[in-house]
N, C-alpha and C positions, 0 to 999 in steps of 0.2 A: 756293389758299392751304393750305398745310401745317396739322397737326391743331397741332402743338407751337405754333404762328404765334398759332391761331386763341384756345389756351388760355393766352398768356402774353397776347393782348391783353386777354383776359377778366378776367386779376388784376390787369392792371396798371389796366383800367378802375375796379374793385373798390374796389382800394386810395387811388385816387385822390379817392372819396367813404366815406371810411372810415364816417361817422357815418351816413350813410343804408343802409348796408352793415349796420352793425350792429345797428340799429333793424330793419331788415326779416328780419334773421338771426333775431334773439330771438324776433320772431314765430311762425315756424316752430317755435325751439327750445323754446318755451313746450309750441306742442303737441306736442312729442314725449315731452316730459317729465310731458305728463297721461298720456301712451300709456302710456312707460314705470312708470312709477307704479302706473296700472295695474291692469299684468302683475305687476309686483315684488307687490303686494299680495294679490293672488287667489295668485301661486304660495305665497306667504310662507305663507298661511295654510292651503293647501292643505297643505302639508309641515308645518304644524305640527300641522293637525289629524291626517293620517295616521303621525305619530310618535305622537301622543297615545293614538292608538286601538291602536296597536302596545304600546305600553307599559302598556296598559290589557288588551289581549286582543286580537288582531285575530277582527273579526267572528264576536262570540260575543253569548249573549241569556241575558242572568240573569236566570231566571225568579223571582220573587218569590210568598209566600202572602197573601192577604187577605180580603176578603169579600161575597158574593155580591152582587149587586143587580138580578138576576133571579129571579124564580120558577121554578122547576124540580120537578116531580114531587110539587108539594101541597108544599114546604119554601118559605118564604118566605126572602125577602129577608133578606141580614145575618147569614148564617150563616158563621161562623169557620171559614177552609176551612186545612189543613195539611198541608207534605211526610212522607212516610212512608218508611222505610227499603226495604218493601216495592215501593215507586211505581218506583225505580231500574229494574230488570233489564226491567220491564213496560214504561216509558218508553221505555227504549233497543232494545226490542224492537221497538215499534209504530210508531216512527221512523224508517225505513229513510233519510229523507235529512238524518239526523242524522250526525256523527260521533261525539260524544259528548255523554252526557246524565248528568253525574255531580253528587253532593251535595256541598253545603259546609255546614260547623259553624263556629260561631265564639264566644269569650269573651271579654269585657275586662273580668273580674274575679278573674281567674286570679293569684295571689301570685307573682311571679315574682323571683329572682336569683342571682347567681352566687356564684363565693368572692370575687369581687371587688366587685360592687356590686349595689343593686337597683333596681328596676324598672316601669313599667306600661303594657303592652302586648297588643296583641288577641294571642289565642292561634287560629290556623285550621286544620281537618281536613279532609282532604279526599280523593281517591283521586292514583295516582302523575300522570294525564296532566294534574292541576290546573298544574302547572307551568310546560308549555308553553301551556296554553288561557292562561294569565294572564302569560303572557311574564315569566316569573323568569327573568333570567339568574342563573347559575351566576358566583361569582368565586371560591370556594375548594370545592373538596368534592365534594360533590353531593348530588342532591333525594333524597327517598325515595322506595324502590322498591314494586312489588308485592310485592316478598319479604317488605319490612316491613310493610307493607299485611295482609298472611296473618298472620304470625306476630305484630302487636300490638305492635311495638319502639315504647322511649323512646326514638326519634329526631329531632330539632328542623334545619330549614333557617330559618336565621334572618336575617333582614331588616339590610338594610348598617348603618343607622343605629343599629338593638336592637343588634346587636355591638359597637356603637362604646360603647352605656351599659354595657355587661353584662362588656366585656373589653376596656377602655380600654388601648391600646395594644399590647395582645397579640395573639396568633395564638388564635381562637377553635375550630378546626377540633379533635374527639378530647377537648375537655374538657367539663365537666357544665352544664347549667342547671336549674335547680329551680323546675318549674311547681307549686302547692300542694304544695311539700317533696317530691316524687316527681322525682327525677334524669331527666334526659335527655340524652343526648348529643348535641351537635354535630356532624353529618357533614356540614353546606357552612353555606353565607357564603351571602348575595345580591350580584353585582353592582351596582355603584351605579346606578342607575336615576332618570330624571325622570318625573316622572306629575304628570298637570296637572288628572285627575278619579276620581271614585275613586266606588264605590258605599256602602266602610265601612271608610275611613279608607288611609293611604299603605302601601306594599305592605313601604318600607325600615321600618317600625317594627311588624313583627307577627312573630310566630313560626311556622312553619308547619309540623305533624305529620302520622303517617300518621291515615285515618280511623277507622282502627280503633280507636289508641292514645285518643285524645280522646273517641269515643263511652264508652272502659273509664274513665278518667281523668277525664272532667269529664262529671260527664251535664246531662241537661238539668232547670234548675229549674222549678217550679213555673209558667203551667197547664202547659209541654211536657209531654210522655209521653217515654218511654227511648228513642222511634224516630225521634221528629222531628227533623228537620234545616230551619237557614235558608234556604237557595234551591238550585236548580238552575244548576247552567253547562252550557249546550248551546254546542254548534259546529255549525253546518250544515257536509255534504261539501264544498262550494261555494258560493261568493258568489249561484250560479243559483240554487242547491237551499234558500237561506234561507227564501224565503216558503212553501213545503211544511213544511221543517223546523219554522218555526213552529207552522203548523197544525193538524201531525202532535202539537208538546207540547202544545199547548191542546187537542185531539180526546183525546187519551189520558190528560192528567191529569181534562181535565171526566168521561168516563166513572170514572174511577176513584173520584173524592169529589162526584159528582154535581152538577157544576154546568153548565150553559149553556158551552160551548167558547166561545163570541164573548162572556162577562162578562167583558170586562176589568180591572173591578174584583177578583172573584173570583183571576184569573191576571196580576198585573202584570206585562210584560216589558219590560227596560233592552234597548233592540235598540238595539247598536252602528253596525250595516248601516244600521239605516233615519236613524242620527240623523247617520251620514254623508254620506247623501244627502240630507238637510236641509240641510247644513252645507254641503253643495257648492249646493246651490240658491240660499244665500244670497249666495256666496261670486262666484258669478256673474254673479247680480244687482248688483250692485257693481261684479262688472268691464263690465259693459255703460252701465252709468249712466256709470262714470267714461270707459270708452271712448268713449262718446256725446260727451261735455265733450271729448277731449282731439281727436277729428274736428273738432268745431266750431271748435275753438279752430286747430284747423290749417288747416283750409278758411277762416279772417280772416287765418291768417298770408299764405296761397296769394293772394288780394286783395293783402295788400300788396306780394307780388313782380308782381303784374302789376300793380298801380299803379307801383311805382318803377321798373318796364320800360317804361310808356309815357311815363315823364317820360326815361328814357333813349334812347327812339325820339325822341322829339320832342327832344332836346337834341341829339344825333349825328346831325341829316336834315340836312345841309352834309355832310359827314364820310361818311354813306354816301354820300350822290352823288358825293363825289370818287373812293371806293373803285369806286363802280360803272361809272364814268367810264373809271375807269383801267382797267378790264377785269375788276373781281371778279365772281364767278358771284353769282346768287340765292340757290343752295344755300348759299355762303361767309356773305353775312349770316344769312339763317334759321342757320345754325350756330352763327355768332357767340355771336347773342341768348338761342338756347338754353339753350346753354354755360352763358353766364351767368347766368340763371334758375336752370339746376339745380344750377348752382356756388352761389348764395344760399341755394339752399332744401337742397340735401345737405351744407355746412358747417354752418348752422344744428341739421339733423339730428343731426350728430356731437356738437355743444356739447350737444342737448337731450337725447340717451343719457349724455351725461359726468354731466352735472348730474342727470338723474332717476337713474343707478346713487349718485352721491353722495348726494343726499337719501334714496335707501332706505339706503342705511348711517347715516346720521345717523339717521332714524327710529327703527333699530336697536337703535341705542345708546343713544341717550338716552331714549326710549320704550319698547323695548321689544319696540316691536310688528313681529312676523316679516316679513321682504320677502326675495326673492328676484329676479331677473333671469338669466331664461333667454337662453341663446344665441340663439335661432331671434328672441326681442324686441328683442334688439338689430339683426339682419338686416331684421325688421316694420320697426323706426323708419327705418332708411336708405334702405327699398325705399319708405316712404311719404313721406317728404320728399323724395325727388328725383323719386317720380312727380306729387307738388302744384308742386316746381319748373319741369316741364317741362308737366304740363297745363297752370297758367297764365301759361307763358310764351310759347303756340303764338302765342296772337294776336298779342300785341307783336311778336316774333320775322315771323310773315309781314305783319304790317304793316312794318315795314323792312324787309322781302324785297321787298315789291311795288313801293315808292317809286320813280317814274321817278326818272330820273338827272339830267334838264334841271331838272324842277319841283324836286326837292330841293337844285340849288344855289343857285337861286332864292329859296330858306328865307331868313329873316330869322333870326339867332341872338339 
């Protein structure tokens, strides 16, 4: 019997019990749709959270100041520990798998506005590679350099949305803003940027200068001292080289202002890296739970294609004994039945990727909440629905393979 023979008696079978077809379809199509789901869900979040960490810095550790709560060297506990201007070169020195280990300044009581309006927004210092450590893009202009860095220029890169108060409809790039009445000039814009966490506030509404300018321009108030600054940005060389890198700034800053390097209290750090792989632990956990549910749920569907195959051996034992009668091979029915089984359970399959890519779009949209569907998940759902249709189809299928031919016409229908 021909393959095209064996596959149009298969549909025309099918179709013939549409409603028990259909019912046993959705079974399968249910669990594929937990599969897909998911995948769409762990990827969704996965891409969200690695735009987020991009947008935020990729794999960097703000070092933060605080205070002790350890004993060290006869000083007790609770003693107010602070960055110093001095700590930089030392830092970045004693850190070899560090990339960068630079200071940041900050103000949000800085008078700020232009000839056009005013204003209230953080004012930040910083050195030139702060730009890329904190993923600024550039939309008009550009950041400031070491040139201005040396020489102490009023130069400001200013955040999408502070442009949009400060120079409502105009081209912002070449003209002045006035941070406490002292001119600065505009030489870039920020691209519009999404940020979804932040350590001290959204990146589109601050001003951003050289370090220099801002240590001369705004010093620090009361208790500061002239040298302090609010945290450190380090970069490990590599994703490998983090937990060193770490080490290496708590080992260097503890010796410098005498604290315990493992007081974490003492040296607070925002680690992007490790809150990453939290977040993918979690993310995981999830897609195992849900993937557990959507096996399950597909291995009851898998039951009901081999329940409604042996109600289809036992309806069709007349019908194969005439086929066998007449001369069809064993191979011919086992094919048949097969067929049919993996036709139920890989139709199904395609309706349960239709449906779960749709409900992650819906989720989307009306939620919110990120999903994604990778190609290689939609290949998982069709390689696993026709391999449930054809596992539980073996026994049906060689039970009407086996059927004598005398005894099955025999059958009563």
């Amino acid at each position: 019997m021909l393959l095209r023979d064996l596959i149009g008696d298969v549909f025309r079978t099918l179709w013939s019990h549409k409603l028990r077809t259909f019912l046993t379809m959705f079974g399968i199509a249910w669990g594929i749709v937990s599969i897909v789901l998911m995948v769409a869900a762990g990827e969704g979040l996965r891409k969200g959270q690695e735009e987020q960490a991009r947008n935020l810095g990729k794999d960097i550790l703000i070092v933060f100041h605080g205070r002790t709560s350890m004993q060290v060297g006869g000083a007790r506990a609770g003693k107010s520990v602070t960055w110093d201007e001095e700590d930089v070169p030392v830092v970045q020195a004693e850190s070899p798998d560090c990339e960068y280990a630079i200071p940041e300044l900050e103000q949000d009581t800085v008078r700020i506005h232009s000839n056009f309006n005013n204003a209230a927004f953080t004012v930040t210092g910083s050195f030139p590679p702060f730009g890329d450590i904190r993923s600024l893009p550039v939309g008009q202009g550009r950041f400031y350099s070491w040139e201005d860095q040396a020489q102490g220029r009023r130069v400001a890169f200013v955040g999408s949305d502070a442009v949009k108060q400060l120079f409502p409809g105009r081209n912002a790039v070449g003209e002045n803003i006035y941070l406490n009445e002292m001119p600065y000039r505009v030489i870039g814009v920020m691209a519009k940027k999404k940020q979804d966490s932040s350590y001290d506030g959204w990146d589109v509404n601050k001003i951003f200068v050289p370090y220099s300018a801002m240590r001369r321009d705004f010093p620090n108030k009361p208790p500061g001292s002239a040298t302090n600054f609010d945290q450190f940005l380090v970069t490990p060389k590599s994703v490998e080289q983090h937990e060193a890198c770490k080490a290496e700034i708590r080992r260097s800053l503890g010796r410098l202002h005498h604290f315990d390097p493992t007081d974490k209290e003492a040296c607070p750090i925002w680690d992007t890296v490790q809150e990453a792989k939290a977040f993918r632990q979690m993310t995981d956990g999830m897609k195992y739970f849900l993937g557990a549910v959507g096996i399950v749920t597909l291995f009851l569907g898998g039951l009901g294609v081999m329940n409604v195959m042996m109600v289809a051996v036992r309806e069709r034992t007349r019908e194969n004994g005439v086929r066998k009668a007449l001369g069809a091979k064993q191979r011919d029915v086992l094919m048949q039945f097969l067929i049919e089984s993996a036709s139920l359970a890989g139709i199904g399959g395609v309706f349960g990727i239709l449906m779960g890519v749709l409900v992650g779009k819906l989720i989307t949209v009306f939620v919110g909440f990120p999903t994604a569907v990778p190609l290689w998940a939609v290949f998982l759902g069709l390689f696993l629905a026709s391999g449930v249709g054809i596992f539980f189809g073996v026994y049906p299928a060689s039970k009407a393979a086996r059927l004598d031919p005398v005894v099955a016409l025999r059958a009563e229908m």
